[in-house]
N, C-alpha and C positions, 0 to 999 in steps of 0.2 A: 525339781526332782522328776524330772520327765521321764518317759520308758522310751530305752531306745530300740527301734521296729529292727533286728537283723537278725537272726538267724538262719540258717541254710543248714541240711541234712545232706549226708552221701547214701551212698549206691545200699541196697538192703536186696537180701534172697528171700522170698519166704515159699513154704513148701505144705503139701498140705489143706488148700486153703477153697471156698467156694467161686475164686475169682477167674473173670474172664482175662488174659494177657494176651494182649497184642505182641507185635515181633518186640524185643528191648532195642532201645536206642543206645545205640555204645555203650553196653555194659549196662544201662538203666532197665527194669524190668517194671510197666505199666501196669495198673489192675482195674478193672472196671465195677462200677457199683453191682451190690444182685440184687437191690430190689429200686424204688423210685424214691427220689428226694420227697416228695411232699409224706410220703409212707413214714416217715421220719415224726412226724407230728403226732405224740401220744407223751402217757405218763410212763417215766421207766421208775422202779420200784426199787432203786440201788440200797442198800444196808445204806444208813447213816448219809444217802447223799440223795431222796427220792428227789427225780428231775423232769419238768416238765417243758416238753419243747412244746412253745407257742405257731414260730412258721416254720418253713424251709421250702426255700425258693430256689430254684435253678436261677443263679446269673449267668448271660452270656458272657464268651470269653470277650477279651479287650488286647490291645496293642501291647500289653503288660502283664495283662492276669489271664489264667485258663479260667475256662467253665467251670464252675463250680457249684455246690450244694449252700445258701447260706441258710444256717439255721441258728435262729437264737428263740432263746427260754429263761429258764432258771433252777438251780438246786435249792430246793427249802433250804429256811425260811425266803430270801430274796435274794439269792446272789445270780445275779443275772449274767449272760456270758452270751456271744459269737462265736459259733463255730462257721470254721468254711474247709468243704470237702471239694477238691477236685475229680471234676464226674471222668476226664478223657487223662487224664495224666497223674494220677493218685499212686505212689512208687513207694506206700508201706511205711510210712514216717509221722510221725507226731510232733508238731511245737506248740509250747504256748508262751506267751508273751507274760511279763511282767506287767505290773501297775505301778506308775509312780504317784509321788506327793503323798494324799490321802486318800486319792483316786476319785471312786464319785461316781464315774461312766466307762461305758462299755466302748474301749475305742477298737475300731476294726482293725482285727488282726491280717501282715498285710503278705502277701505271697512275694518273697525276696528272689533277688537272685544269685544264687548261691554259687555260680560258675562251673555247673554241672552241667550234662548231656541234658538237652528238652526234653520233657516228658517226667523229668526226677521230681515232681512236685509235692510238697509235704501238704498235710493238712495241718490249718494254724486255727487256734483258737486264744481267747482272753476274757476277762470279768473285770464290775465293776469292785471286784474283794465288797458286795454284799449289802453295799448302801447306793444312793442316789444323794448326792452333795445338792446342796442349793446353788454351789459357783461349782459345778463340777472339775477336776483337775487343779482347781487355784489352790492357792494356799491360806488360804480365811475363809474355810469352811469345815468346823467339826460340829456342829451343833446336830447333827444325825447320832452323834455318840454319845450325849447327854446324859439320856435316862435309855440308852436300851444295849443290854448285856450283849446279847444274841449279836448285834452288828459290829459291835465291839471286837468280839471272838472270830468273827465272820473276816474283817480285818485284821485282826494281827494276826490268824494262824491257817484259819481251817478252807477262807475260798480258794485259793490256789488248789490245795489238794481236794476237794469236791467237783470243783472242774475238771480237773484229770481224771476224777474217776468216771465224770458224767461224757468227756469226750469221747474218752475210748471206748464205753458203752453204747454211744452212737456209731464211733468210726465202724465197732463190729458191727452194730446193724446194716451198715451202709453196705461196707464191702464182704461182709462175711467174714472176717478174721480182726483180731484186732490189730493194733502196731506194732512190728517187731523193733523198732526205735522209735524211745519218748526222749523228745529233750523240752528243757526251758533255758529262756533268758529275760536277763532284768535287769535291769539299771535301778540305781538312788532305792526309793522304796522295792521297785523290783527285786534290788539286786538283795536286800533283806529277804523278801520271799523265796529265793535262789538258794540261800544260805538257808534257812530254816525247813526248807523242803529236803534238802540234803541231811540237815541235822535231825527232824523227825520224821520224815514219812519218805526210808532211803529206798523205797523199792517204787517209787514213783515214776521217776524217770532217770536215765541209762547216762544223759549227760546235760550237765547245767553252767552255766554261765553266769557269774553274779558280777554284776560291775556297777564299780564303785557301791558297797554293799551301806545299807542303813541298820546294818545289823546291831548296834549297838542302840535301840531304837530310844527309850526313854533318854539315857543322858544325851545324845544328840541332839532330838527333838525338847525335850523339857528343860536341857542344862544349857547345853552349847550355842543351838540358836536362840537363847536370853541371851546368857552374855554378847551373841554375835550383836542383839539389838539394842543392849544396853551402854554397851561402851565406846558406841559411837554417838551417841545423846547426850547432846548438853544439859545443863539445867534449865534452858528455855525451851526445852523439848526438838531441837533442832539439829542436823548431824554435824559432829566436831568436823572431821576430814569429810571434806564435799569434793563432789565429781570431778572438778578441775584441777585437782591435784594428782589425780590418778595416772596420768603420763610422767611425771616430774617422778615420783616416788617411781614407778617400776624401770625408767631409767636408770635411778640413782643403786635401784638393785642391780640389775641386770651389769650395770659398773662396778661392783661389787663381787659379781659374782659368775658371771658370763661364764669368765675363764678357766674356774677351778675343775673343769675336767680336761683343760690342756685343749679347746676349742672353743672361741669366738665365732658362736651363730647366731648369737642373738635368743638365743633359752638357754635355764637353765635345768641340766641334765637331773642332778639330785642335789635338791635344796638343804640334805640333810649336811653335807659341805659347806654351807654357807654360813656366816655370820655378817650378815647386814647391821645396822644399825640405822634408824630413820634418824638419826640427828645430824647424819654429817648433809641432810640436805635442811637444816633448821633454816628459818627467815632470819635475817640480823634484825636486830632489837628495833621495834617501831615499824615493822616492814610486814606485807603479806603481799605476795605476786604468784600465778599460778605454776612457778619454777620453785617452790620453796617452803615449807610447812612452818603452822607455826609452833609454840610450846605447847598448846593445847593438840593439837594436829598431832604432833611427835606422841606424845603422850600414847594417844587415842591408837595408832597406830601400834607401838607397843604390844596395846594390850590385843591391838586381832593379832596378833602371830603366837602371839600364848595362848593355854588353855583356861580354864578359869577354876580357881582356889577352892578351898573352903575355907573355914577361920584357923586352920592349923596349919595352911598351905598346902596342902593333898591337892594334886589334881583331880579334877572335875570330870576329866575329858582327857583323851591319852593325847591329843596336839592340837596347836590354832590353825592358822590360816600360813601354808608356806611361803617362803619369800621366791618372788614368782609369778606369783597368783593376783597380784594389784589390779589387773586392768579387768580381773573378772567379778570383783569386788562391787562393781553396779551394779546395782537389782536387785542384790542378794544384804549385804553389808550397808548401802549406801540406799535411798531412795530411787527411786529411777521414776518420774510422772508419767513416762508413757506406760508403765506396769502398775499404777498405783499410791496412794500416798506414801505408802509404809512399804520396806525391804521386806522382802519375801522370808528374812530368817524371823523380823515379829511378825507377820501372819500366821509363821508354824509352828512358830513359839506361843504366843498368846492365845489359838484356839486349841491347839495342845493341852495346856495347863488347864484352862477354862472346860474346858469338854472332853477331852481324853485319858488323861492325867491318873489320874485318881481312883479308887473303886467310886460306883456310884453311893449316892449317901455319905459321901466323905468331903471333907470341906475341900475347898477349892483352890485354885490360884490364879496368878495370868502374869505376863511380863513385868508389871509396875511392882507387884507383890511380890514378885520370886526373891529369897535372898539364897547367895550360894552359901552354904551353910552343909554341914554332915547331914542333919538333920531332914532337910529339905530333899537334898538329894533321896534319901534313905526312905523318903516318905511315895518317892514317884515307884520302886519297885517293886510293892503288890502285883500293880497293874501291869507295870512296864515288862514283868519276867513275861506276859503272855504275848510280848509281840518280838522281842529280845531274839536272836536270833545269833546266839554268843556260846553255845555248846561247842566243846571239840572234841567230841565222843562223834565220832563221825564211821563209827568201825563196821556199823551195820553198811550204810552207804558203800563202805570199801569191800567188804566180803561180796557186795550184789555184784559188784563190777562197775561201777560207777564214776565214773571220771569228773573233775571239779576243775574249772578256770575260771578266777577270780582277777578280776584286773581294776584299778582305778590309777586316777590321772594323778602324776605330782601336784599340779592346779588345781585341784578341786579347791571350788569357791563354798559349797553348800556343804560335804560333809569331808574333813580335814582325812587326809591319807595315810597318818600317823596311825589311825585306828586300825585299816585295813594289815597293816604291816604289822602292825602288833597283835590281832588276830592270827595273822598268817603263822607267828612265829611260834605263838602259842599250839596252834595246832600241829607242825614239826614236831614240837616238844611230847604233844601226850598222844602224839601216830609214827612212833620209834626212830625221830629225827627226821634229818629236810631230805637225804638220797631216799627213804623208805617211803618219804610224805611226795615227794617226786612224782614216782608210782600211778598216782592217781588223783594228786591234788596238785596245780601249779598256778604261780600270784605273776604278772606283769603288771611292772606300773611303766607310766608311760608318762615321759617327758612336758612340762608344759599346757599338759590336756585339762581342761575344764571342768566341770561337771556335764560327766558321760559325752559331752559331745562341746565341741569347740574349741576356741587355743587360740595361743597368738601366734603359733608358728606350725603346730601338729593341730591335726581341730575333726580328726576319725579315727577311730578303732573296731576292728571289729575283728574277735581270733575264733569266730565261730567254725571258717573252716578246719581250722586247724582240730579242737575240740571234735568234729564229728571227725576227723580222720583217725582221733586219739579213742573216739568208743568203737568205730565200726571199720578201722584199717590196726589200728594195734600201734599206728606211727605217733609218740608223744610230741608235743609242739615245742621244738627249740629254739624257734623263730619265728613272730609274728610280724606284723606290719603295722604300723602308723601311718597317717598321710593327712599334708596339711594343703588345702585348699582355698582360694580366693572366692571373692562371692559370687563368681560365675561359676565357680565348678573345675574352676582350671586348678590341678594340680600342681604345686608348690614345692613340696617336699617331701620324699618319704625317709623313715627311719626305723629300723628294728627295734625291737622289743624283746628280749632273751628274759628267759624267767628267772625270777628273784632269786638270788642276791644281782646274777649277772648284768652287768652294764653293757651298750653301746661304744664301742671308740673308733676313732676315725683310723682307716689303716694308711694315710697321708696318700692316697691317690684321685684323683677323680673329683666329682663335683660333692659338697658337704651337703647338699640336698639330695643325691641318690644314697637309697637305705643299701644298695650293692657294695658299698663305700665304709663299710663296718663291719666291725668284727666282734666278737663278745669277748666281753675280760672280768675278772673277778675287780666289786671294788678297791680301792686304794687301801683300805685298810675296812676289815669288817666293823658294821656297823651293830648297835646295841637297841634294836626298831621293838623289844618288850617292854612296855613302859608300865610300872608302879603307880595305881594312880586308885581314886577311888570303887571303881567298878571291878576290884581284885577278883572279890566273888561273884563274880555275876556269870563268871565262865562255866560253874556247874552249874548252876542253876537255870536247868531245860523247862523250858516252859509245857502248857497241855498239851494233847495232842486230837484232832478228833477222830472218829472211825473209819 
């Protein structure tokens, strides 16, 4: 659950203001600081976020980054954060970066390039969401959440929005006005704070980006990665389908299934079309070779493409793992030694349950213990409504002006894309349908993409320009871009991304690696992406908010 680094801001007028401006750069308008970066160093006394900046040092500019102010501190109780202010090219904007996993550290937030005029340079900030991990960023580390409420809260709800309040109280010190454009993005855990920043505190910031969102946090985290870790475990503690099978089985899909959008590329466009079956690549009786699965193998597979039960058959989890998605199944599903003994879904399953889970003072769990059960389920959502991030009351957000793009990958190996889709659809429904939700809320999902970043054949996204053209040009985004890369950087493939329901189709000319080469079409026949599952209620139920 990595946070992916990209956002970029456009062109902002501000009027009014203490700043010095140099000529504008094509259209960009520059503002200079009014007082000194180190002057930055004191306590600010904000309502409900006092903040205390520890340094702030001018860094010289670099072949990449402008000069800039870097200043880190923290908002009581600990949520510690970076901010970085461009001292020569500062053009009125605000980002802050998401956190993934469980987070833990403060990673430097990084100045992108947004494909703007020089000089357009946002100030970017981020936080560690309020603890210090012992493996900071891994995934087997919650024991900071044990016994202490305040870091608990601090994660699921309140550091995102205490940063924002504590940035833009510096950004005014800095330049004498504050931001006339605040955005965020996030991915995996990010893309949950994206979502919930939107859902409770809409007057935050003007546009957000939530990709691939963990907004469903508890059953994802406490239900979905158990099952992900248990039903690939044998009874000798060792994984059914191992690593060598992983090319045989996403072959045997991709045969399956390549073509059902009327194109042989080698992905596949929406797995929601497809009907695989791992049997037809079974091993004949007495056999196992790494072209071939065996009974137990079939099995095992199975059950990752579904979601996981209760004892009434209710799902768990609104979907599994899509057919697709096999070869990202390492690391995550499968072991991987160069990342550790154990899949990444039991380290965030099993310190979850053990040290998250639960109010504190309430008994406990951890992957070996979990059974899926109503009960169980039912027992994780005290806790889980305060990091939940599954409201679609989103009307305050809409009346500020606020613009929403939500994207995840059909591949997503870590958190299944069924979920996103059935959020989506959900929020259409109680923001007066999808032309109305259109407006100011819009979902790509992208072909083949991985978790936030990677692929077998697309392996980037990023629609943040498109997003700030949607809050500060008024142009909606009906077309994004994909692009699939080799491991030198050499580009491969690109392909559009038309917002949900709209699909990609080839219009028969030109090379099927140029995204020029497509056209948008409604799918084949509408599909039914609101799933009945057990987490019905969980969509009213908004979690705290803090000041």
């Amino acid at each position: 659950m990595r946070r992916l680094s990209m956002l970029c801001v456009a062109a902002l007028i501000t009027a009014g203001t203490m700043f010095t401006a140099p000529a504008a750069t094509a259209g960009e308008t520059t503002f200079r600081p009014v007082r000194g970066c180190a002057d930055l160093v004191r306590t600010y006394d904000l309502p409900g976020a006092v903040t205390h900046v520890e340094t702030a040092t001018v860094v010289p500019a670099t072949a990449t980054e402008p000069e800039n102010c870097d200043v880190r501190g923290y908002v009581e109780p600990a949520v510690r954060f970076q901010l970085r202010l461009p001292i020569k090219t500062y053009a009125g904007r605000y980002l802050q970066f998401g956190c993934g996993g469980f987070c833990g550290s403060v990673t430097a937030p990084p100045f992108t390039d947004c494909g703007l005029p020089h000089g357009g340079d946002v100030a970017v900030g981020a936080t560690d969401d309020g603890h210090v991990g012992t493996t900071p960023n891994v995934f087997d580390d919650g024991k900071w959440a044990e016994n202490n409420q305040a870091a608990r809260d601090d994660f699921a709800f309140r550091a995102p929005h205490v940063v924002s309040k504590a940035s833009k109280r510096l950004i005014t010190a800095f330049y004498g006005a504050p931001p006339r454009n605040s955005y965020f993005s996030g991915c995996s855990d990010g893309g949950r704070e994206a979502l919930l920043l939107a859902q409770r505190y809409p007057h935050d910031f003007d546009g957000i980006v939530a990709g691939a969102p963990a907004g469903y946090w508890d059953p994802l985290i406490g239900v979905y990665q158990t099952w992900l870790a248990k039903v690939n475990t044998g009874a000798d503690g060792k994984p059914i389908l191992t690593a060598g099978k992983l090319p045989a089985l996403h072959a045997a899909a991709l045969s399956s299934c390549d073509k059902a959008d009327g194109l042989g590329d080698g992905a596949i466009d929406d797995p929601r079309a497809c009907n695989f079956d791992p049997a037809t690549i079974a091993c004949p009786a007495g056999t196992d070779n790494a072209g071939c699965l065996t009974a137990a193998q079939v099995e095992a597979t199975k059950k990752i493409y579904v979601p996981p039960t209760d004892e009434r058959g209710r799902k768990l989890y609104p979907g599994g793992q899509t057919v697709g998605s096999e070869l990202s199944w390492y690391g995550w599903i499968l072991p991987a030694p160069e990342f550790g003994d154990v899949p990444a879904s039991y380290g965030l399953a099993d310190n979850y349950l053990k040290y998250m889970a639960y109010p504190i003072g309430t008994p406990h769990s951890s992957v070996e213990k979990f059974a899926f059960t109503a009960r169980e389920f039912d027992r994780l959502t005290p806790e889980g409504i305060r990091s939940n991030a599954m409201s679609t009351d989103l009307r305050e957000f809409r009346r500020a002006g606020g613009k929403l793009v939500i994207w995840h990958g059909w591949a997503d190996q870590a958190i299944p894309a069924a979920g996103t889709v059935d959020y989506y659809q959900r929020l259409t429904r109680a923001n007066g349908g999808h032309a109305a939700t259109q407006d100011w809320a819009r979902l790509f999902m992208v072909p083949g993409l991985y978790h936030c970043a990677t692929g077998d054949k697309l392996t980037e996204y990023d629609p943040l320009k498109q997003l700030v053209s949607w809050v500060e040009r008024g142009t909606a985004p009906d077309r994004t871009i994909a692009t699939g890369r080799d491991a030198d950087g050499k580009v491969l493939r690109t392909r559009p991304v038309f917002p949900y329901p709209l699909q990609a189709k080839y219009d028969g000319t030109g090379s099927i690696d140029d995204a020029a080469n497509f056209v948008p079409v409604a799918p084949s026949r509408p599909s039914q992406d609101l799933v009945s599952w057990a987490g019905n209620d969980l969509y009213g139920k908004a979690g705290p908010v803090a000041p």
